[in-house]
N, C-alpha and C positions, 0 to 999 in steps of 0.2 A: 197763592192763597192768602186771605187779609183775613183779619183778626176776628171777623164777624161771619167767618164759613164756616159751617157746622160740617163736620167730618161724621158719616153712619158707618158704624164696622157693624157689619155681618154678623148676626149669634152662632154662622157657623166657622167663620172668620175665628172668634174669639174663643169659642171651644178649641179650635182647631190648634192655637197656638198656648194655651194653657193643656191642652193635652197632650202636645209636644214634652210636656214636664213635667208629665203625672209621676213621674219617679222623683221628683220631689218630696212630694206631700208624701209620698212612700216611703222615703228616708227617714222625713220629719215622726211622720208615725211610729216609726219601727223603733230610733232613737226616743219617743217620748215613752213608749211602751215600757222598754226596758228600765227607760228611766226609772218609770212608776214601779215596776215590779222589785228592781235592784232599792226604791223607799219603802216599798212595803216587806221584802223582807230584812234590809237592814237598817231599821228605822232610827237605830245609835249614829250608824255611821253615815247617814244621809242629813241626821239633824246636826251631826257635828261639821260636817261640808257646808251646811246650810247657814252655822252659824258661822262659820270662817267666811266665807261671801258675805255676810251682815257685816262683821266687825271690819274687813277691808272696803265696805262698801261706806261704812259708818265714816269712818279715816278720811278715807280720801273725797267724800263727798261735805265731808266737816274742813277740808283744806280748800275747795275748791268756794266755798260758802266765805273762809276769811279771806282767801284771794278778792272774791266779789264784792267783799267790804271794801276794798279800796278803788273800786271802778269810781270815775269820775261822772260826774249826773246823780248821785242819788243822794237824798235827804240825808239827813241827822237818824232818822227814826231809822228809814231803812239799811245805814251804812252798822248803825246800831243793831238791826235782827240779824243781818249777815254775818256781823263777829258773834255775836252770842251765840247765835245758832250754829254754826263752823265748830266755834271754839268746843261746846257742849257736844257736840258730835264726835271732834277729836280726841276728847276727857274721855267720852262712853266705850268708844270704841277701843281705844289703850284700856280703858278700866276691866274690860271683858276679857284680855288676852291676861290677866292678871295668872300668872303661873299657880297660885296658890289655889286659884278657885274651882278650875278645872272646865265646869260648866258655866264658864261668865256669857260667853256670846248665845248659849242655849237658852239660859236665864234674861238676860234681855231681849233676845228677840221673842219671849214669852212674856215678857211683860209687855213690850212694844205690841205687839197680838193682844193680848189682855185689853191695852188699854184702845185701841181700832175697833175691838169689840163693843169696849163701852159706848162712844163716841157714835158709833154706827146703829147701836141699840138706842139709843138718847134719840138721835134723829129718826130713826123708821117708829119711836112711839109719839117724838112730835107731827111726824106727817102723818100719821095714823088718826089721832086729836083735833089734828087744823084742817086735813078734806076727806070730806066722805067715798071718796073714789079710793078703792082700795082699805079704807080703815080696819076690817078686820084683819087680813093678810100685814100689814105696817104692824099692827098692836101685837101681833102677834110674834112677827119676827124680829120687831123692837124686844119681846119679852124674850124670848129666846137666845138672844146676842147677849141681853143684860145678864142671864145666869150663866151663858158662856165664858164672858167678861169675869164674872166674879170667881167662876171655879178658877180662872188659865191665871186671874191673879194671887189666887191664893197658894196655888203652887202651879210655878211658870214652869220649872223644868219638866215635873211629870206630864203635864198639858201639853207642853210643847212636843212631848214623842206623841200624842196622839196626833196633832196636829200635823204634824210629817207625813205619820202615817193617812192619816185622809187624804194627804196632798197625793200622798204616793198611788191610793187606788183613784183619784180623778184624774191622776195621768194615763194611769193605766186605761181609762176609760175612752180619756181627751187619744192615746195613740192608737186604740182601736177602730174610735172613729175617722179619723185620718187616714188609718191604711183604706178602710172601705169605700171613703170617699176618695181616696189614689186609685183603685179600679172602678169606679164611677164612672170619673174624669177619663180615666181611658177610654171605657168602653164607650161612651157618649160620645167622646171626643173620634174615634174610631180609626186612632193611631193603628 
């Protein structure tokens, strides 16, 4: 077969072999379910897992950033963002585990939220302003990130358990969908 042969698989072909592993997507389900339910009722200890994953994530993704500063091929500018931004990631990250604070990684990854908020609100009320496709839905959901933005900065910690908590009931929702579409898949598939 040469490079230019179009291979057709069968829709029953393809069901066939994705239904084979409908107990996948039924795992996946089952596991995100709990997930969701295990953030929604312990919304402390889901935000404080959440934040230990941020601040390990912060770390190590700020070491791998000053490693990348010294890859050979890149600019002045760019060997420059790579240590700043590494270095600044490594500082934030250590500065949240700070023993004294308690809630360091809560609090910043509430202000990191905070400010995605803003950023996200900024842009959906520029595209709302610049095409008329969509401008009321944009202007509106630009305004709605922007006071989201402002409350999760004014107090990141309190924000931040809400914010868990929502996470927690759209798993809850993302693993009920998934178990339904695991017996879907089966029965379609008609393992």
């Amino acid at each position: 077969m040469s490079n230019s042969d179009v291979v057709i698989v069968e829709d029953d072909d393809l069901m066939g072999s994705v239904g084979k592993n409908w107990w996948i997507l039924l795992a996946l389900g089952a596991v995100t379910l709990i997930l969701g339910i295990w953030a929604v009722v312990n919304t402390a200890s889901a935000g404080k897992l959440l934040a230990v994953i941020f601040i390990i994530w912060l770390i190590v993704s700020g070491i791998f950033s000053v490693v990348r500063g010294f890859a050979p091929g890149l600019t002045g500018g760019m060997r420059t963002l790579y240590f700043i931004t590494g270095a600044l990631s490594v500082f934030l990250g250590l500065l949240a585990t700070r023993a004294d604070s308690g809630l360091g990684g809560e609090w910043l990854l509430g202000i990191f939220i905070g400010v995605a908020f803003l950023f996200q609100g900024l842009a959906a009320l520029l595209e709302g302003f610049s095409h008329k496709d969509g401008r009321g839905w944009n202007i509106f959901f630009g305004v709605i990130l922007l006071i989201g933005s402002v409350i999760v900065l004014v107090n990141p910690v309190a924000s931040y358990g809400v914010v868990v908590w929502i996470a927690g009931i759209w798993l809850i929702i993302i693993g009920i969908f998934e178990i339904v579409a695991a017996f879907r898949v089966k029965s379609v598939a008609k393992v």
